[in-house]
Biopython code that builds the backbone (N, CA, C, O; Angstrom):
import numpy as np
from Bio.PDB.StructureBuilder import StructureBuilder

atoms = [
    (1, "UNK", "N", (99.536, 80.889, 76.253)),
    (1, "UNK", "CA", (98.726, 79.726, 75.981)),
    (1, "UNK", "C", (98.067, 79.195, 77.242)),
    (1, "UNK", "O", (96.952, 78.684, 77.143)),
    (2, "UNK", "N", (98.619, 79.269, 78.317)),
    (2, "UNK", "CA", (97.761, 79.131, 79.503)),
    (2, "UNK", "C", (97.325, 79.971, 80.125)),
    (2, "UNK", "O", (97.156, 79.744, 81.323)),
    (3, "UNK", "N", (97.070, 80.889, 79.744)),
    (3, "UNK", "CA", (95.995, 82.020, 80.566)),
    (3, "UNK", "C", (96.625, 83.117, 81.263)),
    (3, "UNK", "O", (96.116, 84.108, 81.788)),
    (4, "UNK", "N", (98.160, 82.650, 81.140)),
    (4, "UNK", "CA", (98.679, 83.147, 82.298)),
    (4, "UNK", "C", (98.584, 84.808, 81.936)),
    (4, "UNK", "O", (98.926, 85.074, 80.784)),
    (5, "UNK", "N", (98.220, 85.795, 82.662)),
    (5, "UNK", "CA", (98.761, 87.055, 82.738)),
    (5, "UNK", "C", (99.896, 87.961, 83.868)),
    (5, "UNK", "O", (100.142, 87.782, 85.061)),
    (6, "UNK", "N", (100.427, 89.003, 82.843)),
    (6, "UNK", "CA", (101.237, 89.357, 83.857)),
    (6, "UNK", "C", (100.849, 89.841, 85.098)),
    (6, "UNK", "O", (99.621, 89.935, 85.082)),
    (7, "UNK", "N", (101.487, 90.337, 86.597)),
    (7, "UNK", "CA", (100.934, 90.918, 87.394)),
    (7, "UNK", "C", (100.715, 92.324, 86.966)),
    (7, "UNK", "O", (99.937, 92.989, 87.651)),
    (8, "UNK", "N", (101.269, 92.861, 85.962)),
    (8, "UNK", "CA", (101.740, 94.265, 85.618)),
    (8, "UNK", "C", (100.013, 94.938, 85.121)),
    (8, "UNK", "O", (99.388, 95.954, 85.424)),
    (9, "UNK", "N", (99.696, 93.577, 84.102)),
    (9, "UNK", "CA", (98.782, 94.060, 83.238)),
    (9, "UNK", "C", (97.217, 93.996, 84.477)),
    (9, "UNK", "O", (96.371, 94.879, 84.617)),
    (10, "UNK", "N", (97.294, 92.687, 85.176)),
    (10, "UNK", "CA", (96.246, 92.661, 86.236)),
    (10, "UNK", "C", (96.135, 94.148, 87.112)),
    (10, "UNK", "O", (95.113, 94.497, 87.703)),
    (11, "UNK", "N", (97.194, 94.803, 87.069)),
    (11, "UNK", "CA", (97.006, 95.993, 87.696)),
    (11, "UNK", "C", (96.817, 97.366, 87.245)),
    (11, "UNK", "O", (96.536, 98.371, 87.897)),
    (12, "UNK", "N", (96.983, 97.241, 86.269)),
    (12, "UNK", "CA", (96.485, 97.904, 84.717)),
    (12, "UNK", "C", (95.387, 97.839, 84.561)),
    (12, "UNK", "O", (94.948, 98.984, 84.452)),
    (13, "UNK", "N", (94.623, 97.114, 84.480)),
    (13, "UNK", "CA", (93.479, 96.740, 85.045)),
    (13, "UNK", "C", (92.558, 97.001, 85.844)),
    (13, "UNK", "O", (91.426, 97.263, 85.437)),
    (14, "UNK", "N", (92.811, 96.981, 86.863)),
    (14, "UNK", "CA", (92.062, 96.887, 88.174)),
    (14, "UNK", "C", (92.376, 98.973, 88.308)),
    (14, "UNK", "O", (91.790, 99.863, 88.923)),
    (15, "UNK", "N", (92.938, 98.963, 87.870)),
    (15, "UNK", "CA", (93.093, 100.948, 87.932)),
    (15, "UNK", "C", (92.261, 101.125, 87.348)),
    (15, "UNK", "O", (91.356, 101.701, 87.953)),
    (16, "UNK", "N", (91.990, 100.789, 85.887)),
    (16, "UNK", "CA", (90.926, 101.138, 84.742)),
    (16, "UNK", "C", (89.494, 100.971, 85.319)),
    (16, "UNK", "O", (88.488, 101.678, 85.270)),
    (17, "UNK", "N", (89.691, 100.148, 85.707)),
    (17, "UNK", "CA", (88.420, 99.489, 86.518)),
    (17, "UNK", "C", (87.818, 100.555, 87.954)),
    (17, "UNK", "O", (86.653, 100.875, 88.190)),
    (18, "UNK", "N", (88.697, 100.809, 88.499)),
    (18, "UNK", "CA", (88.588, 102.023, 89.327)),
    (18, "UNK", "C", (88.411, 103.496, 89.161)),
    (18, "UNK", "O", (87.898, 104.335, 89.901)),
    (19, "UNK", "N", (89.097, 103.601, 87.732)),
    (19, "UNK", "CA", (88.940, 104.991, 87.360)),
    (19, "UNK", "C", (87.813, 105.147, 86.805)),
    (19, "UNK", "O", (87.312, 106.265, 86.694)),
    (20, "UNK", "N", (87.233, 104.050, 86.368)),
    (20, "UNK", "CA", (85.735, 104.513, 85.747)),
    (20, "UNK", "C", (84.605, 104.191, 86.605)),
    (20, "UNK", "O", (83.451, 104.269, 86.184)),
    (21, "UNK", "N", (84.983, 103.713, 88.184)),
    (21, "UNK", "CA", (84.138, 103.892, 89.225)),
    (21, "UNK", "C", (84.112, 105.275, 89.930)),
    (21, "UNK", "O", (83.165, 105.881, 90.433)),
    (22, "UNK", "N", (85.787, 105.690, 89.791)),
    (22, "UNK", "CA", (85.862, 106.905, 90.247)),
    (22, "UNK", "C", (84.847, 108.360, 89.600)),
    (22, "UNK", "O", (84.192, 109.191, 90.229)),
    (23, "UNK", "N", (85.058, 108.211, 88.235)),
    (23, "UNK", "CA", (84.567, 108.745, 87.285)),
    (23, "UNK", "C", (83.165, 108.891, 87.456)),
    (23, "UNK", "O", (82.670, 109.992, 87.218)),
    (24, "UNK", "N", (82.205, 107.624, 87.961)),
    (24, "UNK", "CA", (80.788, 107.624, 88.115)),
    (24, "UNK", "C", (80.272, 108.160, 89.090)),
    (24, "UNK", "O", (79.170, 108.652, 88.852)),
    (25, "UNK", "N", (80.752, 108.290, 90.419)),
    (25, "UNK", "CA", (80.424, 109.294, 91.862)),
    (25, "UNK", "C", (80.280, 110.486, 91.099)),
    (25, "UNK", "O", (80.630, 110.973, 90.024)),
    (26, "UNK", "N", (79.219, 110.905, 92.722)),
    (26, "UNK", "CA", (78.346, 111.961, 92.798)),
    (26, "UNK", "C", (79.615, 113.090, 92.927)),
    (26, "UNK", "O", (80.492, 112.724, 93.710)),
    (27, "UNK", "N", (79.841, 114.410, 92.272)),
    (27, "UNK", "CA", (80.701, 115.242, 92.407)),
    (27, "UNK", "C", (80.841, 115.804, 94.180)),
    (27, "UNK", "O", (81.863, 116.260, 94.693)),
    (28, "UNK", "N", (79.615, 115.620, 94.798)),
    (28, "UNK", "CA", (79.754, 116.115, 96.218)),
    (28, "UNK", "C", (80.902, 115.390, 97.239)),
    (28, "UNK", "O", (81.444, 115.886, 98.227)),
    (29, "UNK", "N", (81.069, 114.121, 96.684)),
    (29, "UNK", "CA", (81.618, 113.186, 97.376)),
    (29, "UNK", "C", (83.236, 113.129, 97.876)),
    (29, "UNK", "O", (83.928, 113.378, 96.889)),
    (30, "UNK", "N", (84.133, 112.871, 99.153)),
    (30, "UNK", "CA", (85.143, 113.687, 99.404)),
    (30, "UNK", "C", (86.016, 112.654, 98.362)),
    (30, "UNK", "O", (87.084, 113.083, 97.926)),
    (31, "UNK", "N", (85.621, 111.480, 98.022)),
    (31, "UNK", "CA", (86.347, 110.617, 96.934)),
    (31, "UNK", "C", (86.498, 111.449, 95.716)),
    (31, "UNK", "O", (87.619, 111.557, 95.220)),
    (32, "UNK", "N", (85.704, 111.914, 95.303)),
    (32, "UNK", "CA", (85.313, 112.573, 94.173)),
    (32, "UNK", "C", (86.220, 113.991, 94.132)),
    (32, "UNK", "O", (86.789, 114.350, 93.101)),
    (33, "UNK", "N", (86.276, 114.730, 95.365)),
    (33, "UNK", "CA", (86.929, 115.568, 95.193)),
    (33, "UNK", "C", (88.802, 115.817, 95.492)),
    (33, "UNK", "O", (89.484, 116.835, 95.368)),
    (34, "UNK", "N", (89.181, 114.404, 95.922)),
    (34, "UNK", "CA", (90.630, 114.233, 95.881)),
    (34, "UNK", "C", (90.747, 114.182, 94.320)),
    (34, "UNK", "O", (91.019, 115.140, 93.596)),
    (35, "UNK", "N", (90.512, 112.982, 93.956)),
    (35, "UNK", "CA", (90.428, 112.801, 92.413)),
    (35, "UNK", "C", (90.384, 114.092, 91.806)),
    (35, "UNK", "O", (91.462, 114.502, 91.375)),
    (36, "UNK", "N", (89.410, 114.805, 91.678)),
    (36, "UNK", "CA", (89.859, 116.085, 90.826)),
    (36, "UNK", "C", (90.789, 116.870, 91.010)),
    (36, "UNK", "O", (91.467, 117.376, 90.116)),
    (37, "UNK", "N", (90.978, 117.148, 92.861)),
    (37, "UNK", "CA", (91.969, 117.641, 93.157)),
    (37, "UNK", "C", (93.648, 117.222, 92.207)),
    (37, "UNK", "O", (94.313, 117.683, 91.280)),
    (38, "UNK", "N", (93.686, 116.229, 93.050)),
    (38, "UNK", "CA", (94.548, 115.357, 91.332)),
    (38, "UNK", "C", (95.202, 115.460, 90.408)),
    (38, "UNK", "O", (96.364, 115.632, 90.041)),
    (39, "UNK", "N", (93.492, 115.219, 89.826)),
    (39, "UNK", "CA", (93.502, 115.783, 87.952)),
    (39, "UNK", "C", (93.945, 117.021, 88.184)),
    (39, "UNK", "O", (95.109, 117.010, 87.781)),
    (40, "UNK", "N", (93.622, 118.375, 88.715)),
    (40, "UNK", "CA", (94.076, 119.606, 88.869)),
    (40, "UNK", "C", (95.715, 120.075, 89.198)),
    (40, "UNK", "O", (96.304, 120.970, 88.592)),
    (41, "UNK", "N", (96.159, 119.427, 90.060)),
    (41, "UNK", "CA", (97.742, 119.856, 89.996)),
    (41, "UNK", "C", (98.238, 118.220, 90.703)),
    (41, "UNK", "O", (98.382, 117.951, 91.895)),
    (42, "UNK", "N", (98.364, 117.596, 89.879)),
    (42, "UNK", "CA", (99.292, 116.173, 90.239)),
    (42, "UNK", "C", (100.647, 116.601, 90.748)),
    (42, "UNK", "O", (101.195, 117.676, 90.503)),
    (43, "UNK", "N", (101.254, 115.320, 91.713)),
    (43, "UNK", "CA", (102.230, 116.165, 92.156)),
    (43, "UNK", "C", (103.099, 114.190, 91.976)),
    (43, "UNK", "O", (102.546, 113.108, 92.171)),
    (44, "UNK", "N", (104.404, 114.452, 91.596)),
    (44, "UNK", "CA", (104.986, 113.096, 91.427)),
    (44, "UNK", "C", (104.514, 111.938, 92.463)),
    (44, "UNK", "O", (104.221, 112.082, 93.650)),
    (45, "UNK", "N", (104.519, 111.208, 91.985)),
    (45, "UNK", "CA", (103.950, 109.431, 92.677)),
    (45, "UNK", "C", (102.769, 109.765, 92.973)),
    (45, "UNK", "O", (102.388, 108.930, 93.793)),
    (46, "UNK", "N", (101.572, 110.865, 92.689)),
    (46, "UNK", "CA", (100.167, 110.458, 92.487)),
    (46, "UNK", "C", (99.744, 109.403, 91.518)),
    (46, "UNK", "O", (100.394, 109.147, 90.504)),
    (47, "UNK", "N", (98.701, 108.833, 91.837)),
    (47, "UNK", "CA", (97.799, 107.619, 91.335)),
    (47, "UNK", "C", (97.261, 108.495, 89.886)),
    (47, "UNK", "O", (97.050, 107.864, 88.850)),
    (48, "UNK", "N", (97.138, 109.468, 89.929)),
    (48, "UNK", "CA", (96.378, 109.990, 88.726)),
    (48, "UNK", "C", (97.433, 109.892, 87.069)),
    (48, "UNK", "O", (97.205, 109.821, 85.861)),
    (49, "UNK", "N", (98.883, 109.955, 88.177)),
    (49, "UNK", "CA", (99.501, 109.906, 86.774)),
    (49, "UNK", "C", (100.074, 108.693, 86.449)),
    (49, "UNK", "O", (100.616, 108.704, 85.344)),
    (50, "UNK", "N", (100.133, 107.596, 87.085)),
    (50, "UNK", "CA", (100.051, 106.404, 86.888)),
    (50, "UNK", "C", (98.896, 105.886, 86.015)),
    (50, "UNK", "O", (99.059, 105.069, 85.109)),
    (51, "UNK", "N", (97.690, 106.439, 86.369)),
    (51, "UNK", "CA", (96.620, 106.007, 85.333)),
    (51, "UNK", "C", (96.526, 106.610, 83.963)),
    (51, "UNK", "O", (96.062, 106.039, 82.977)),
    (52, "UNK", "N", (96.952, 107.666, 84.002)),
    (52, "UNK", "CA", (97.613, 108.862, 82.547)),
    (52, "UNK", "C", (98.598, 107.756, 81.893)),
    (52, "UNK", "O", (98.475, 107.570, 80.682)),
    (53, "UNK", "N", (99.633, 106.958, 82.652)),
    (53, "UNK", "CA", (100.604, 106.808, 81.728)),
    (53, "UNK", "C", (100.049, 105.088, 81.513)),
    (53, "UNK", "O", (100.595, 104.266, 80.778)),
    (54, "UNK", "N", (99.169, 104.919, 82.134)),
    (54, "UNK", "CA", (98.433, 103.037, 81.929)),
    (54, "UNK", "C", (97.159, 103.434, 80.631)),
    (54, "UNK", "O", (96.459, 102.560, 80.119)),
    (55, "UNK", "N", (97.096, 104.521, 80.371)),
    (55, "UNK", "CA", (96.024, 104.920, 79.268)),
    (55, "UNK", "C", (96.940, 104.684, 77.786)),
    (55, "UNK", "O", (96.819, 103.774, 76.966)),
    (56, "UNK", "N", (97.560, 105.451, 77.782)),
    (56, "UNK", "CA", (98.746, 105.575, 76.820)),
    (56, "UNK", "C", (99.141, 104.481, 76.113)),
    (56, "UNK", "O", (98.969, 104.086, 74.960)),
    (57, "UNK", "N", (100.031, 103.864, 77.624)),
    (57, "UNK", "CA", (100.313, 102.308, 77.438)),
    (57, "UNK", "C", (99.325, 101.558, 77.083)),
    (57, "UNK", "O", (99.751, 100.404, 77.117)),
    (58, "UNK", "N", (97.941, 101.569, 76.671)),
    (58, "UNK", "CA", (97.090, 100.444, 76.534)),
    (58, "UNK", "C", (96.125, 101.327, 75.280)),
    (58, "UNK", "O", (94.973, 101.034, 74.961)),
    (59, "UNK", "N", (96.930, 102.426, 74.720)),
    (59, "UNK", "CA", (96.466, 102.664, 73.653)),
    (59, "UNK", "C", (94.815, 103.709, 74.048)),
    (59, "UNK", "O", (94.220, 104.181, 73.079)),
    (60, "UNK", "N", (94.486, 103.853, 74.882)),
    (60, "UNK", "CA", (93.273, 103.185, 75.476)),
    (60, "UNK", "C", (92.439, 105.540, 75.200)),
    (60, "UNK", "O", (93.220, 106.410, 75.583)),
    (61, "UNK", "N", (91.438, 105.879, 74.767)),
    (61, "UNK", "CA", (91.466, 107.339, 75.175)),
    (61, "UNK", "C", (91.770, 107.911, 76.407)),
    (61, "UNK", "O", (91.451, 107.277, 77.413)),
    (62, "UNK", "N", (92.321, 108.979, 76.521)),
    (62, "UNK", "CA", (92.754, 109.703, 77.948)),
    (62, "UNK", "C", (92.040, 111.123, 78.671)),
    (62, "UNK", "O", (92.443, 111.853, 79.576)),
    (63, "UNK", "N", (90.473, 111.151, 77.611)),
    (63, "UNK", "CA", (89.846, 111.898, 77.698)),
    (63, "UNK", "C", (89.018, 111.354, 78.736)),
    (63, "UNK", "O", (88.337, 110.398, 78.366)),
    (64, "UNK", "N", (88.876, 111.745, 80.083)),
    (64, "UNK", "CA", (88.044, 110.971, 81.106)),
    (64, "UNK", "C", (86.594, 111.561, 80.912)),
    (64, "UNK", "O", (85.738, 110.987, 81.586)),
    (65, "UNK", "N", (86.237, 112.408, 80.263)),
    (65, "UNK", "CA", (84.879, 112.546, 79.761)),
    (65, "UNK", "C", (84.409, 111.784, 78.825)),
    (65, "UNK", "O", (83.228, 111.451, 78.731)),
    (66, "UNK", "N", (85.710, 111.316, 77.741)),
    (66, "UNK", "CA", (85.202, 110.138, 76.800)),
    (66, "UNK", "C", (84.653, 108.192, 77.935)),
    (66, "UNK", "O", (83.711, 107.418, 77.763)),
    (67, "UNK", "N", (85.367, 108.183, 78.558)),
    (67, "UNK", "CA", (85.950, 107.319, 79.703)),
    (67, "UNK", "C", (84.903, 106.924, 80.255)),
    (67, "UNK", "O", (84.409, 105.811, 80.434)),
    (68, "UNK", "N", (84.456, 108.503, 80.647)),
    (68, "UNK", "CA", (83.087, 107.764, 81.734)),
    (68, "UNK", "C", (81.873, 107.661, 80.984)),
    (68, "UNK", "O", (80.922, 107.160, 81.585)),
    (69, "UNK", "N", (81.675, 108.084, 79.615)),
    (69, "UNK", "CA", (80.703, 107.205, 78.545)),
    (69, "UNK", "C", (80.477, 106.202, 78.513)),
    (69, "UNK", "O", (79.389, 105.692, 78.246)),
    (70, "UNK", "N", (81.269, 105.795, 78.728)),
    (70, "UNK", "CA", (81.699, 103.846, 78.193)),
    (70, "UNK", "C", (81.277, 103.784, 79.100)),
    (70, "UNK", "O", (81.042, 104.606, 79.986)),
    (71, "UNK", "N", (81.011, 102.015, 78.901)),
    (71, "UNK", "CA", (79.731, 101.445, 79.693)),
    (71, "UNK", "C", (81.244, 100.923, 80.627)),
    (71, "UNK", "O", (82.422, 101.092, 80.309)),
    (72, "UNK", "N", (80.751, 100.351, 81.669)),
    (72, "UNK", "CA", (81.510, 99.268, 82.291)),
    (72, "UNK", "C", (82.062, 97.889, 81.712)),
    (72, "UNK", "O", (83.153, 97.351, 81.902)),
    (73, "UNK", "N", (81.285, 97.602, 81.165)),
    (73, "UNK", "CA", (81.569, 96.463, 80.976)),
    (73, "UNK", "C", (82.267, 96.501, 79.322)),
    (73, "UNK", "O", (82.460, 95.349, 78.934)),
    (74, "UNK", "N", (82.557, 97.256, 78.587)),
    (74, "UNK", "CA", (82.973, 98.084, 77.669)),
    (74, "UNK", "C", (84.503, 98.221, 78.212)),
    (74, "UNK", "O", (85.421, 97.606, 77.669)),
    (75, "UNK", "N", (84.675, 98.976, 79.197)),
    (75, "UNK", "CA", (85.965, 99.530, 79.553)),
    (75, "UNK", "C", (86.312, 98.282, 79.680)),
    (75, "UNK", "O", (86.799, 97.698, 78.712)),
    (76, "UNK", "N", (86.071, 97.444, 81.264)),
    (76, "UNK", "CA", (86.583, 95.980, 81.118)),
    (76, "UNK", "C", (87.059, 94.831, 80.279)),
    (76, "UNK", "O", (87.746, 93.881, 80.652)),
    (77, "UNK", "N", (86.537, 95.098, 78.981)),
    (77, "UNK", "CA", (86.858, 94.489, 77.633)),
    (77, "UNK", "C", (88.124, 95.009, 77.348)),
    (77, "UNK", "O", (89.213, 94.435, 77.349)),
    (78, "UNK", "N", (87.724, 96.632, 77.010)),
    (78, "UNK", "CA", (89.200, 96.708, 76.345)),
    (78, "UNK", "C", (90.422, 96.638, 77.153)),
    (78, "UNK", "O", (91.458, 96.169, 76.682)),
    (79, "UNK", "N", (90.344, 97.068, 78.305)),
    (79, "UNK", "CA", (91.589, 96.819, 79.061)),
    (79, "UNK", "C", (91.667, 95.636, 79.192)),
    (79, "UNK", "O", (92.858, 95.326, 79.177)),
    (80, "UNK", "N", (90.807, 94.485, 79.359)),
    (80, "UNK", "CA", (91.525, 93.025, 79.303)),
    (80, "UNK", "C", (92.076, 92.631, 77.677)),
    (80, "UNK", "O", (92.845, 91.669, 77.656)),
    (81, "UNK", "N", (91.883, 93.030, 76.827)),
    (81, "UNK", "CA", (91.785, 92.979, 75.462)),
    (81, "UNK", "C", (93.116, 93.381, 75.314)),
    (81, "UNK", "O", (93.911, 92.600, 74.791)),
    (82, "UNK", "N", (93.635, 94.971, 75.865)),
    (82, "UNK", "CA", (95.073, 95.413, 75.515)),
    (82, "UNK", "C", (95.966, 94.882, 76.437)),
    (82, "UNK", "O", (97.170, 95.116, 76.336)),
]
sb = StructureBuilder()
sb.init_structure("model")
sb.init_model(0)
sb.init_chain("A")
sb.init_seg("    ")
for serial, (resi, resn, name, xyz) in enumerate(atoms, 1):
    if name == "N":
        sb.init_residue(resn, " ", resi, " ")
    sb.init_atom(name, np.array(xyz, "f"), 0.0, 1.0, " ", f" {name:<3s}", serial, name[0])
structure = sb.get_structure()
């Protein structure tokens, strides 16, 4: 009733929010190519599978080709929404 949110979900968040910035770079880019690196063979306490298991948890698709469709301000909805 007062607005309050958890810290859990604010960071839930702010990943989603990143992954679909990540998602929008130019493939040349060395950002661009950790990230796939990544996606390609994750290795425990990577960021990639933290965002795999904050997809899940928020119901949310985990298809990052569906992902980077969505508009921005789209994604931002639903993750504040779930």
């Amino acid at each position: 009733e007062l607005g309050c949110v958890s810290v859990r979900f604010k960071l839930m968040a702010r990943r989603m929010n990143y992954l679909q910035y990540l998602l929008k770079l130019n493939e040349n880019e060395l950002l661009w190519k950790v990230f796939e690196a990544q996606c390609r063979s994750p290795v425990k306490g990577d960021w990639i599978l933290k965002v795999k298991e904050d997809l899940v948890k928020l119901n949310l698709p985990t298809d990052f080709n569906e992902i980077k469709g969505m508009t921005k301000m789209l994604s931002k909805n639903l993750s504040k929404r779930k």
